[in-house]
N, CA, C and O atoms as a Tripos MOL2 file, in Angstrom:
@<TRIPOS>MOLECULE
protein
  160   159    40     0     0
PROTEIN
NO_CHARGES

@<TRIPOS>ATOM
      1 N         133.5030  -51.5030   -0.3250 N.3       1 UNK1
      2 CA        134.7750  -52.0860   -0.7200 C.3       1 UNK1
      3 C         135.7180  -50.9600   -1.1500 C.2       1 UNK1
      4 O         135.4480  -50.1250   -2.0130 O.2       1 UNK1
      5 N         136.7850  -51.0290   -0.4940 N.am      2 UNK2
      6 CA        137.7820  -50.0880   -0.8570 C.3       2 UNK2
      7 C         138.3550  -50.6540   -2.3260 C.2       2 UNK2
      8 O         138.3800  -51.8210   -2.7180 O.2       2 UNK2
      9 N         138.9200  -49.1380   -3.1790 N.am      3 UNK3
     10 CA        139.7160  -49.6300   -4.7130 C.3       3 UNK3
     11 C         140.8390  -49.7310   -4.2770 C.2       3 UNK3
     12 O         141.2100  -48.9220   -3.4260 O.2       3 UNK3
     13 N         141.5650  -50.5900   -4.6600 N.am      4 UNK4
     14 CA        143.0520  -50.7440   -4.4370 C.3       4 UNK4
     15 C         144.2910  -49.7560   -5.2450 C.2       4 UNK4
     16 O         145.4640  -49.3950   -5.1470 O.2       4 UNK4
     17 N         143.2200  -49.6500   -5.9870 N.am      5 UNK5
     18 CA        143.9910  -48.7450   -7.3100 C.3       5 UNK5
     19 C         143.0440  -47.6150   -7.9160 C.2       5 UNK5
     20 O         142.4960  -47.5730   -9.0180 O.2       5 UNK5
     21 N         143.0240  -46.8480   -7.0140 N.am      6 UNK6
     22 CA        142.1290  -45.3620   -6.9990 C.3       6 UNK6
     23 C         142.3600  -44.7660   -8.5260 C.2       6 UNK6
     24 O         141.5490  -44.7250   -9.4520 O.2       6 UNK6
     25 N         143.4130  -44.4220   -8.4930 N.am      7 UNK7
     26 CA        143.6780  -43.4900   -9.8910 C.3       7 UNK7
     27 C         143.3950  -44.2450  -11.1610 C.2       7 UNK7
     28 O         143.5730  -43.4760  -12.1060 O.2       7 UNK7
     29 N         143.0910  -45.2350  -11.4950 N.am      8 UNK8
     30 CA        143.4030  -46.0510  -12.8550 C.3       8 UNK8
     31 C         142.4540  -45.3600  -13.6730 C.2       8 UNK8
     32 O         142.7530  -44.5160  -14.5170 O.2       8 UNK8
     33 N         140.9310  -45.8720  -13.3030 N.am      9 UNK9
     34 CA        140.1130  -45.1350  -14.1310 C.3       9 UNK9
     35 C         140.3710  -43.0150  -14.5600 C.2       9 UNK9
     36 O         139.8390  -42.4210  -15.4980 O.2       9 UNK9
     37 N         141.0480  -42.5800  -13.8030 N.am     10 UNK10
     38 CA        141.6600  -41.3700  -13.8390 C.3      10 UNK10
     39 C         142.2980  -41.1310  -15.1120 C.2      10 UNK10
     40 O         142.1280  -40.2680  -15.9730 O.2      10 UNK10
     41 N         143.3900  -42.5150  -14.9670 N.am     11 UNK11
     42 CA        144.7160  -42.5720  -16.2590 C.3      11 UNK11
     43 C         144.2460  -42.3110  -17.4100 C.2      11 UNK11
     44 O         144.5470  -41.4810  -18.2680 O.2      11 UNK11
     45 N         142.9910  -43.6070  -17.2930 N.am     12 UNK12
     46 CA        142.7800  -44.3490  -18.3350 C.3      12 UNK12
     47 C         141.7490  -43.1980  -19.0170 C.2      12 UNK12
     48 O         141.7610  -43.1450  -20.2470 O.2      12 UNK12
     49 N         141.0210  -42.4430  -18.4240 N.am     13 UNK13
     50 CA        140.3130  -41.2460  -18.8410 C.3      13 UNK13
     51 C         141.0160  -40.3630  -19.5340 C.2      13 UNK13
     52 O         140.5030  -39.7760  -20.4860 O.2      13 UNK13
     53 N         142.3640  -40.1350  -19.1300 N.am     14 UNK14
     54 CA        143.0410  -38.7980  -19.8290 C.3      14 UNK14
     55 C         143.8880  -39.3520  -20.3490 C.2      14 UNK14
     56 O         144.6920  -38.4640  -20.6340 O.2      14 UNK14
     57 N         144.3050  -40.3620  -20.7130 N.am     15 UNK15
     58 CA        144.8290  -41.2100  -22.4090 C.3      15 UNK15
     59 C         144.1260  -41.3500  -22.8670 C.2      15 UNK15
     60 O         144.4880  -41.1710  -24.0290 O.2      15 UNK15
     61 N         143.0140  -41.6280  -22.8630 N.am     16 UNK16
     62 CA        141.6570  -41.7610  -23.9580 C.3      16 UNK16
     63 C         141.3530  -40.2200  -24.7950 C.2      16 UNK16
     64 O         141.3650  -39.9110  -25.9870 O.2      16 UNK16
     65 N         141.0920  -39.4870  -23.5750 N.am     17 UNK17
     66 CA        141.1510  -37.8840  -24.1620 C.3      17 UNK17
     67 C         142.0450  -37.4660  -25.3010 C.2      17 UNK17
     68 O         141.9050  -37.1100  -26.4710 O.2      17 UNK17
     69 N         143.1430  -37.6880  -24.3440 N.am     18 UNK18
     70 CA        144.5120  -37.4720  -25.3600 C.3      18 UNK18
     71 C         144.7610  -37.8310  -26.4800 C.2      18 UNK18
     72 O         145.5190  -37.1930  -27.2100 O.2      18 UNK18
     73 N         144.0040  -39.2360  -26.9330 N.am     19 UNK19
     74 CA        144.1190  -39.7080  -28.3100 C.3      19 UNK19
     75 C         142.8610  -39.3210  -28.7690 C.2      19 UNK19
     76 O         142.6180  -39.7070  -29.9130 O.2      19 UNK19
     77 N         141.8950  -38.6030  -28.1570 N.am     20 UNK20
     78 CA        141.1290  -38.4040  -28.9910 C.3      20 UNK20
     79 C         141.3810  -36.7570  -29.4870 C.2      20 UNK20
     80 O         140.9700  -36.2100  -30.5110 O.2      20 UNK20
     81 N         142.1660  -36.2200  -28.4290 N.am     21 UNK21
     82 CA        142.3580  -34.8180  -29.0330 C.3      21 UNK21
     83 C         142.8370  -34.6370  -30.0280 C.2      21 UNK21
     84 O         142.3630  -34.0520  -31.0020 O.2      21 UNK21
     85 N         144.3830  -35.3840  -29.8280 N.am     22 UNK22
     86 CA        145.4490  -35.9340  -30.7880 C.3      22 UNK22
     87 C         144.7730  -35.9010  -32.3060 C.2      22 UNK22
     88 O         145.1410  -35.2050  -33.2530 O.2      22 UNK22
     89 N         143.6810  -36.8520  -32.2640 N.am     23 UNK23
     90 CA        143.0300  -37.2810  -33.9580 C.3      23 UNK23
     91 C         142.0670  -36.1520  -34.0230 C.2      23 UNK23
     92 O         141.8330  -36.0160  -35.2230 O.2      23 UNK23
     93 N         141.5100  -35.4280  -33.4710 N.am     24 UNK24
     94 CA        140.7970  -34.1370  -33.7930 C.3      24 UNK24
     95 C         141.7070  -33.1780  -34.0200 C.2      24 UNK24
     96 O         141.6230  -32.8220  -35.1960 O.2      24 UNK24
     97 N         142.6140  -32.5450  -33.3770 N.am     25 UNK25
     98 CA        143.7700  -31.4590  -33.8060 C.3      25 UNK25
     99 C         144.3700  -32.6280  -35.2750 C.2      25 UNK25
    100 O         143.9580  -32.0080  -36.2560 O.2      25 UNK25
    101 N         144.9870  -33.7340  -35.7400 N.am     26 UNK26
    102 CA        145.2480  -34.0650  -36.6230 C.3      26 UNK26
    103 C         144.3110  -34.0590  -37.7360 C.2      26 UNK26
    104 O         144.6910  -33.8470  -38.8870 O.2      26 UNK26
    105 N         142.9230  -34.3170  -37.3850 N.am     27 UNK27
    106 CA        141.8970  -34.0570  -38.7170 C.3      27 UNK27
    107 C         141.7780  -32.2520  -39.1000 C.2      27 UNK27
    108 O         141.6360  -31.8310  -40.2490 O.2      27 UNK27
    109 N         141.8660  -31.4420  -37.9690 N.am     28 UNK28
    110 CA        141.4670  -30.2780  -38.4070 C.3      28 UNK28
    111 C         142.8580  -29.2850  -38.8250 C.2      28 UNK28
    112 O         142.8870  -28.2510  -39.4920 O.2      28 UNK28
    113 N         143.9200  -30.0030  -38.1860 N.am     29 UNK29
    114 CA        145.1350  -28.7920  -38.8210 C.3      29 UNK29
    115 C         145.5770  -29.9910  -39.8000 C.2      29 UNK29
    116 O         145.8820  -31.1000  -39.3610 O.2      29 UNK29
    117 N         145.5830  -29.6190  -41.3510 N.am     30 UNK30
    118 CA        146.3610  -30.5120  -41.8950 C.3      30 UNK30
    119 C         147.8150  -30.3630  -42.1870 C.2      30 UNK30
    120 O         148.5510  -31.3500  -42.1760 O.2      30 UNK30
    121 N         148.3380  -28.9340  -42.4980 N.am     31 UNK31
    122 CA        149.4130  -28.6070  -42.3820 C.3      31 UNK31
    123 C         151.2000  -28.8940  -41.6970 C.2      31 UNK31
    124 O         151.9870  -28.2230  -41.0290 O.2      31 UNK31
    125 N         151.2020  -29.6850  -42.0600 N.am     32 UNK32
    126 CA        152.6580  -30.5390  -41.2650 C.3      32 UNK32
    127 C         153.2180  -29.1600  -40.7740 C.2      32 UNK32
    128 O         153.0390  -29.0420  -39.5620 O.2      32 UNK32
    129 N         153.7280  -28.2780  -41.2390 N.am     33 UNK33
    130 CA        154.3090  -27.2090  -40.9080 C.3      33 UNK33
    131 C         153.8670  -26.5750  -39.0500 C.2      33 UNK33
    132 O         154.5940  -25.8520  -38.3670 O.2      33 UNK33
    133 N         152.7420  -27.0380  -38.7170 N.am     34 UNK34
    134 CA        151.8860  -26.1890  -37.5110 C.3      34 UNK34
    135 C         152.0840  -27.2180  -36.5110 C.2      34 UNK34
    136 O         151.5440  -27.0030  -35.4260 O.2      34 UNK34
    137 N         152.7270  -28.2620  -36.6420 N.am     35 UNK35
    138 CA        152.6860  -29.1290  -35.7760 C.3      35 UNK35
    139 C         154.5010  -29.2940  -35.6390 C.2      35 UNK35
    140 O         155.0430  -30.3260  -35.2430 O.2      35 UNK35
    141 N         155.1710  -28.1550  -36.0200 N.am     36 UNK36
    142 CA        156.8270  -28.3300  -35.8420 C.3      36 UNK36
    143 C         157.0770  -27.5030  -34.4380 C.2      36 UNK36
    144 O         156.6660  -26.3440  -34.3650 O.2      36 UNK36
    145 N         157.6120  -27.9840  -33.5580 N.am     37 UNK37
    146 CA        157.9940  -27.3630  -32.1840 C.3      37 UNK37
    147 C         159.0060  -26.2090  -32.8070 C.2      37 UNK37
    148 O         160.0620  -26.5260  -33.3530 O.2      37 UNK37
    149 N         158.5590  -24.7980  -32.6650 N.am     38 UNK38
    150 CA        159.5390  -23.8250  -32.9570 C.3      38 UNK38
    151 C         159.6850  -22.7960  -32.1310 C.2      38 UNK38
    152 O         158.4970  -22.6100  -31.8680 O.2      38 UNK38
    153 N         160.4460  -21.7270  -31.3300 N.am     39 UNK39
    154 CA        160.2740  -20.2220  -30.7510 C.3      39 UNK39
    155 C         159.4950  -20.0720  -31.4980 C.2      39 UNK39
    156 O         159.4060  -20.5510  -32.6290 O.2      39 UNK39
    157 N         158.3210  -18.8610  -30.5440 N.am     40 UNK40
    158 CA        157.4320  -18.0520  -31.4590 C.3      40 UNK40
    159 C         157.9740  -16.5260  -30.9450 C.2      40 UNK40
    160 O         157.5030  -15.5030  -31.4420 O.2      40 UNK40
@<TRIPOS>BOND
     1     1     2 1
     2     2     3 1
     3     3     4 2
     4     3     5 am
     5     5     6 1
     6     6     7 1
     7     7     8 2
     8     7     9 am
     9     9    10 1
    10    10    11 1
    11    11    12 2
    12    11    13 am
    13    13    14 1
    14    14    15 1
    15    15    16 2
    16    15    17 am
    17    17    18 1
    18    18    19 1
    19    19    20 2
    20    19    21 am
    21    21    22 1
    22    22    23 1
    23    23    24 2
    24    23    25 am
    25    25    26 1
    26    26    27 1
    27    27    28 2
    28    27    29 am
    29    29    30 1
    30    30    31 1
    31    31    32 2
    32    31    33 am
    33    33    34 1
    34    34    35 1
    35    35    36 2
    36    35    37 am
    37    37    38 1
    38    38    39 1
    39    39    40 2
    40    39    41 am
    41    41    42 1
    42    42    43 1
    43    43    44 2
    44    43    45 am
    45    45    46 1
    46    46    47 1
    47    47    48 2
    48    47    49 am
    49    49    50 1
    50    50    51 1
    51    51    52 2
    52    51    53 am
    53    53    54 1
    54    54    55 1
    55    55    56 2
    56    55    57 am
    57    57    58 1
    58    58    59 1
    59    59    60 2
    60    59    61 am
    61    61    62 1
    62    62    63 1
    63    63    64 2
    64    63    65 am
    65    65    66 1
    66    66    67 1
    67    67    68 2
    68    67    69 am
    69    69    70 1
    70    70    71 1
    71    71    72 2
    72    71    73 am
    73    73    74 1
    74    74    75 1
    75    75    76 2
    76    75    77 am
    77    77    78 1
    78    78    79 1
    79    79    80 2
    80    79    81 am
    81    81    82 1
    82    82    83 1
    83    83    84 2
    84    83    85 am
    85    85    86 1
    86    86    87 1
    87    87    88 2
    88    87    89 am
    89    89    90 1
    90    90    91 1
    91    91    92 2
    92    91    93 am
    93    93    94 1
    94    94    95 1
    95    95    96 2
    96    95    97 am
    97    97    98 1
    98    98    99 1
    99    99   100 2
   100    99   101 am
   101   101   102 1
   102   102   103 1
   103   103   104 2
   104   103   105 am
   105   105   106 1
   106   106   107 1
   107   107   108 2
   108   107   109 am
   109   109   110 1
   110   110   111 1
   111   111   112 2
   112   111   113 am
   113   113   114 1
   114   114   115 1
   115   115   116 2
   116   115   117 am
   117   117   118 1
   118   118   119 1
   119   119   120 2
   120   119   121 am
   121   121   122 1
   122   122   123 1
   123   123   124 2
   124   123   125 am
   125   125   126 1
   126   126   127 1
   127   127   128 2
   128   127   129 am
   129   129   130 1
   130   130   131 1
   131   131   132 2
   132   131   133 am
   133   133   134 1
   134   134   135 1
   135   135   136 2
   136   135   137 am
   137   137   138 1
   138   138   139 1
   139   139   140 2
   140   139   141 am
   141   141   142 1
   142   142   143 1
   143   143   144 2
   144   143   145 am
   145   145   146 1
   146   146   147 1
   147   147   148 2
   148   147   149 am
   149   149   150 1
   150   150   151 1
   151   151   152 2
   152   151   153 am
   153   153   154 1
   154   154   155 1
   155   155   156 2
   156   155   157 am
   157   157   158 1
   158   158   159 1
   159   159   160 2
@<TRIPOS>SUBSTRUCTURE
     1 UNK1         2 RESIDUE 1 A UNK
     2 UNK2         6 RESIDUE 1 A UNK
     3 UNK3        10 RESIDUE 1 A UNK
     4 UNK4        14 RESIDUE 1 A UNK
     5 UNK5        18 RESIDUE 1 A UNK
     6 UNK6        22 RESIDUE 1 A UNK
     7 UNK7        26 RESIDUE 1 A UNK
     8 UNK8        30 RESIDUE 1 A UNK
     9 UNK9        34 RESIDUE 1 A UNK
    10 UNK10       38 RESIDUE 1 A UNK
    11 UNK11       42 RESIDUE 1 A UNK
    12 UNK12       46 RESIDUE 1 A UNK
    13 UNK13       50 RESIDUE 1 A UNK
    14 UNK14       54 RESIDUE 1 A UNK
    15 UNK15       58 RESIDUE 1 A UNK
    16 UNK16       62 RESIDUE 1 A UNK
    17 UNK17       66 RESIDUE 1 A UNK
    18 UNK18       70 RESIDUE 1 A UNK
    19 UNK19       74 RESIDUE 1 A UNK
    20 UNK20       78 RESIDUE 1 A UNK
    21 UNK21       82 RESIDUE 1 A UNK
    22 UNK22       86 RESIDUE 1 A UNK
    23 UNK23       90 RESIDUE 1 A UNK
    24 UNK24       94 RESIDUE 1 A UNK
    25 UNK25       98 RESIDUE 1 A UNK
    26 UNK26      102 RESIDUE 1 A UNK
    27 UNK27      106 RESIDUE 1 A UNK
    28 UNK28      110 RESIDUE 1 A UNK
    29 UNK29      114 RESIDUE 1 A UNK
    30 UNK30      118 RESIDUE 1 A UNK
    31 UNK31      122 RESIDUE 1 A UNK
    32 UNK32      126 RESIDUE 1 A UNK
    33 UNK33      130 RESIDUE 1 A UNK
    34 UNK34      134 RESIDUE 1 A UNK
    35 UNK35      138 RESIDUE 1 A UNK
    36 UNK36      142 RESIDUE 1 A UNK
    37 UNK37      146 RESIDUE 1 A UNK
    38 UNK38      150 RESIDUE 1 A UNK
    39 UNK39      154 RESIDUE 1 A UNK
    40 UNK40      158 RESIDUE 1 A UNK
């Protein structure tokens, strides 16, 4: 049987990641300051 919708499980893999990176970089940098978009 062909998927009709090849990529989904793809998506749905790397938004899952993403929020899980998201809450690991948020548990381990606590510093509000390191998370401000600035020139380096």
């Amino acid at each position: 049987k062909d998927d009709p919708h090849p990529y989904t499980s793809t998506a749905i893999l790397n938004l899952i990641a993403a929020i899980q990176y998201t809450c690991i970089a948020a548990i381990t940098e606590r510093d509000a300051s390191a998370w401000k978009r600035r020139w380096d």
